[in-house]
C-alpha positions as CSV (number, residue, x, y, z in Angstrom):
1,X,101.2,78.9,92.0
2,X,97.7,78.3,91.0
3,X,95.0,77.0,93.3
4,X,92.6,74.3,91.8
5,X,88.8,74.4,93.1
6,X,89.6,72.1,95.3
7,X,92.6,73.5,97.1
8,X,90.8,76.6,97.1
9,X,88.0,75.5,99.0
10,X,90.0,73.6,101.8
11,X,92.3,76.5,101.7
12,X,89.1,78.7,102.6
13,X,88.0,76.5,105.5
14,X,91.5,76.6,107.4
15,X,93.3,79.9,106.2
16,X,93.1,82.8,108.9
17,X,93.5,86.7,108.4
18,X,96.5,88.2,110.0
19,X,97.5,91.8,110.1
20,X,99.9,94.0,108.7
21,X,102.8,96.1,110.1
22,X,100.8,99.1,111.2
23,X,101.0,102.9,109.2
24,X,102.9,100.9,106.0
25,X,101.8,100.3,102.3
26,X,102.8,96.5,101.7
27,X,104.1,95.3,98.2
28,X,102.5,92.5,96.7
29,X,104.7,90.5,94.5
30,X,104.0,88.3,92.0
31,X,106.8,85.6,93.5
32,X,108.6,85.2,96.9
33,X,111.3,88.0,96.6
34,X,112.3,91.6,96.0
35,X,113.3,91.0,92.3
36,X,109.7,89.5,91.6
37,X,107.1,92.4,90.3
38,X,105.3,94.4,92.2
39,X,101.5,93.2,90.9
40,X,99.6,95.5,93.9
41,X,100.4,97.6,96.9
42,X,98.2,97.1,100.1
43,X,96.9,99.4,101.9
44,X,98.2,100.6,105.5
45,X,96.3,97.8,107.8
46,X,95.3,95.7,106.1
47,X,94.6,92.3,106.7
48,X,95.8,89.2,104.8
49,X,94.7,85.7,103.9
50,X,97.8,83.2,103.7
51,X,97.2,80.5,101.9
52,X,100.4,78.8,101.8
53,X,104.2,80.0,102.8
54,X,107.5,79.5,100.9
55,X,111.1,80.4,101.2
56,X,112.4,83.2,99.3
57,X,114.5,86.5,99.5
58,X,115.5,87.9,102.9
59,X,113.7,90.9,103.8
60,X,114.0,92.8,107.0
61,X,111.2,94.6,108.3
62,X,108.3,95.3,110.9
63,X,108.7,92.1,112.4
64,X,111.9,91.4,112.1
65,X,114.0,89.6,109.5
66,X,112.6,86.5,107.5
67,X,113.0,84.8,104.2
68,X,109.6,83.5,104.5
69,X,107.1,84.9,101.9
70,X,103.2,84.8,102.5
71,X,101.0,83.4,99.1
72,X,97.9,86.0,99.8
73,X,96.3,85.0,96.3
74,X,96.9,83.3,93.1
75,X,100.8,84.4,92.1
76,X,100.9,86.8,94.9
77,X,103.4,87.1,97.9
78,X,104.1,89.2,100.8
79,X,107.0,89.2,103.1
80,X,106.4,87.5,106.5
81,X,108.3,89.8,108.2
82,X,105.5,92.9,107.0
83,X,102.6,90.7,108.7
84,X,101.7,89.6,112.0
85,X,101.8,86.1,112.4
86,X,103.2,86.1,116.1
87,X,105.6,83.4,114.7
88,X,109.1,83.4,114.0
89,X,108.4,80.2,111.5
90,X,105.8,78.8,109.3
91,X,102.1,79.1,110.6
92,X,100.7,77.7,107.1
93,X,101.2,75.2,104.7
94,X,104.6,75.3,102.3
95,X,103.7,75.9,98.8
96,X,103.9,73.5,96.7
């Protein structure tokens, strides 16, 4: 997915920061699922922009099991069950 200006800059005004599963190195992806390539590998606590959410694989982890995947930048995904949203569900936008 890329981001026009545009997007970008209302994207910047609304998006919030959420945190990691604590004491874990998160793949990035470069789509929503396992069998996408791994394009970067966060460190343990970080904290992550997400810009827009979309269905994809079902991964279990930290938070529990999801098949929602987190766009952090331009063709990269995390899965929402490594992050902190406090939700069960969406908490941004779908992707288009």
């Amino acid at each position: 997915m890329l981001l026009g200006s545009a997007a970008t800059a209302n994207a910047a005004a609304t998006v919030r920061y959420y945190d990691t599963a604590p004491g874990l190195r998160l793949n990035v992806r470069s789509g929503p699922g396992t069998s996408y390539s791994i394009t970067r590998v966060l460190t343990e606590g970080a904290k992550v922009p997400i810009y827009c959410q979309t269905p994809g694989s079902t991964v279990s982890g930290y938070y529990g099991t999801s098949n929602i995947w987190d766009n952090i930048s331009n063709g990269e995904y995390v899965s929402d069950a490594y992050v902190n949203t406090g939700s069960d569900g969406y908490v941004a936008d779908r992707c288009a």
